[in-house]
C-alpha positions as CSV (number, residue, x, y, z in Angstrom):
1,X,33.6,49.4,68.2
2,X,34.5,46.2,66.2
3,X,34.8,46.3,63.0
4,X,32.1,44.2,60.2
5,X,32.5,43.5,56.7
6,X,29.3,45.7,55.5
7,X,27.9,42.6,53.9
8,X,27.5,41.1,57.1
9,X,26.3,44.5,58.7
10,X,23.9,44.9,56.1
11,X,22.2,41.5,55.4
12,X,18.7,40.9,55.8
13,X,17.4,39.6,58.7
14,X,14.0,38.5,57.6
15,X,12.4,37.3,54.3
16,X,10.4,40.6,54.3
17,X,13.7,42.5,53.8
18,X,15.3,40.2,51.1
19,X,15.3,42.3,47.8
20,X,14.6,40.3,44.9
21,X,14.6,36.2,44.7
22,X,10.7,36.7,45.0
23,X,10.0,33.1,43.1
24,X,12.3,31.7,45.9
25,X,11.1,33.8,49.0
26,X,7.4,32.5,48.0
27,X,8.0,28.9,48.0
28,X,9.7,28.8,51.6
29,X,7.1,30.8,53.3
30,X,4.5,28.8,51.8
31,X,6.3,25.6,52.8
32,X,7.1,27.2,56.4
33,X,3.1,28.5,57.1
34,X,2.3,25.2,55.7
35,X,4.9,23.3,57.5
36,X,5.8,21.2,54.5
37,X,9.3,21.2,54.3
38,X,11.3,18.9,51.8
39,X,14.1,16.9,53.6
40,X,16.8,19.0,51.4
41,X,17.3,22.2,50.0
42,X,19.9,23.2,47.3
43,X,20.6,26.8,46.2
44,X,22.8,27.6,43.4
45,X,23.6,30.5,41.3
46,X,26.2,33.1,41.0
47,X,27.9,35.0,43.5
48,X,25.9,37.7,44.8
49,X,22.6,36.3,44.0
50,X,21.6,35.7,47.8
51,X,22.1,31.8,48.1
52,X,24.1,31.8,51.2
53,X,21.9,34.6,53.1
54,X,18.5,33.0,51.9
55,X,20.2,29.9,53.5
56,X,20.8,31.3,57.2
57,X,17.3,32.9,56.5
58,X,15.8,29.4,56.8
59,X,18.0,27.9,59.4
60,X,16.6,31.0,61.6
61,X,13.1,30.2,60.8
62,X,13.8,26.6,61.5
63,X,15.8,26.6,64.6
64,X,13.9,29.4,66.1
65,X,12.8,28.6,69.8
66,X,8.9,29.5,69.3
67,X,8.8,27.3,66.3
68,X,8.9,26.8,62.5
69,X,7.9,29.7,61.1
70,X,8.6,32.6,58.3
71,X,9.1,35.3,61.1
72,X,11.8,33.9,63.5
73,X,11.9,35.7,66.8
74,X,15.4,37.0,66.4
75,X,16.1,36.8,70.1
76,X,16.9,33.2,70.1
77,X,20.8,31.7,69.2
């Protein structure tokens, strides 16, 4: 058994199990269902406030093999 920092082990996988960021989480499934995306997207805050996890989030949802959407398939690479 490998060993994973329990940040990593633990991280959400899906907007629908992000706690907290609500304001956020709501703009980029409205702009994913509506598939109007800006050309850039720059999150900032403190540490530990979900910027860089809310980033792979997206990239999932927009590199997902079935398509942009807010539910990426999870199966894809």
């Amino acid at each position: 058994m490998s060993y994973q920092v329990l940040a990593r082990k633990w991280r959400p996988r899906t907007f629908e199990d992000m706690v907290g960021q609500e304001h956020v989480l709501q703009a980029l499934i409205h702009a994913l269902e509506s598939q109007r995306l800006h050309h850039a997207y720059l999150f900032t805050g403190t540490r530990g406030v979900g910027k860089t996890t809310i980033g792979r989030l997206l990239a999932r949802c927009l590199n997902c093999e079935t398509g942009v959407t807010p539910n990426p398939c999870g199966e894809c690479s």
